[in-house]
N, C-alpha and C positions, 0 to 999 in steps of 0.2 A: 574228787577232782573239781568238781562245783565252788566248793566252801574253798577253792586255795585261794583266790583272788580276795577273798576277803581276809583272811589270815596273812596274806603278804602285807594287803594294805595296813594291815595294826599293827604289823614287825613294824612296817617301815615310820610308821607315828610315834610309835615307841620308841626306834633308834633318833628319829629325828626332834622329840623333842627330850631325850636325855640328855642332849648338850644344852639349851639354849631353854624351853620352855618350862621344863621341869624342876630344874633349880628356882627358875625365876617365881614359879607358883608358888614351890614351899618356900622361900623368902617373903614373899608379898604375905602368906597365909602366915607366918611366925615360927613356920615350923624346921625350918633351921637359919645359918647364917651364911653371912655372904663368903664367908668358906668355901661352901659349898658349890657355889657359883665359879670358884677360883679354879675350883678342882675339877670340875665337870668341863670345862670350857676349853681345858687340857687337851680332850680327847675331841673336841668338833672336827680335824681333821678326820677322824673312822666317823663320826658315826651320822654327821650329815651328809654325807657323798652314800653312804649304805642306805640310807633312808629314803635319796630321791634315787637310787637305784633299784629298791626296793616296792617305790611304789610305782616306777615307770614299769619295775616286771610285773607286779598288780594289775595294772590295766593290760599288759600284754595279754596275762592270764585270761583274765575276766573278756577281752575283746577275741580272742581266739576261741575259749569257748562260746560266747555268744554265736559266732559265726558257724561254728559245728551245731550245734543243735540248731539256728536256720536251717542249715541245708539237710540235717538230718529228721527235722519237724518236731525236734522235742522245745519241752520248755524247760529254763536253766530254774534248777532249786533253790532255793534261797536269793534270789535274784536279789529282790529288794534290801536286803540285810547286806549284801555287798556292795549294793550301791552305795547306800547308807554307810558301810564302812570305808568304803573307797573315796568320799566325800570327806568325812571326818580326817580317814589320812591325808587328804589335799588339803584341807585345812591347816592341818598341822605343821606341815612339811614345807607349808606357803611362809607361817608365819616363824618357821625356826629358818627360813631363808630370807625374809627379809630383817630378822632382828642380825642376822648377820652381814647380808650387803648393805644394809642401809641404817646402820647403826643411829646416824643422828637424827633421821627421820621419826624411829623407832623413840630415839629420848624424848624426841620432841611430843610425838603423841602421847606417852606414857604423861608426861608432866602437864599434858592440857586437861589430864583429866583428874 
């Protein structure tokens, strides 16, 4: 029960950048085409709402446990490794939501650099 908080948070990175991020890396890296981009962008209805659902139950997890082993005097296992993945999917999930609100924002920084 420890490790779920961090295993939700890497569903929800993974759902949330298989619309928007994921495409966009293997296009920039050569390793496919903008096909792919077309195809994947299909599904952003599922699978960015899954992914900030995903990681909002993450912190659930992670913050309910924390609070039971306060009160019960234990220390949470893997603590740091959840953090650590609970960040990464904030990450993630920030920037597969703003490449989607803020699309011209998003061009704009992509072409500054």
């Amino acid at each position: 029960m420890e490790r779920l908080p961090g295993a939700a948070g890497l569903v929800a990175a993974v759902l949330a950048a298989s619309c928007c991020l994921l495409p966009l890396a293997l296009i920039t890296t050569g390793i496919a085409g903008a096909g792919l981009m077309m195809t994947m962008m299909r599904f952003e209805w599922l699978t960015l709402p899954l992914g900030v659902f995903g990681l909002v139950g993450a912190y659930a997890c992670y913050f309910r446990e924390q609070r039971r082993c306060d009160s019960a005097g234990c220390k949470l296992v893997g603590e740091r490794g959840t953090r650590i993945l609970l960040g990464v999917a904030t990450a993630v999930v920030g920037m597969a939501l703003l490449l989607k609100l803020f699309p011209s924002l998003t061009a704009a920084m992509l072409q500054g650099l």
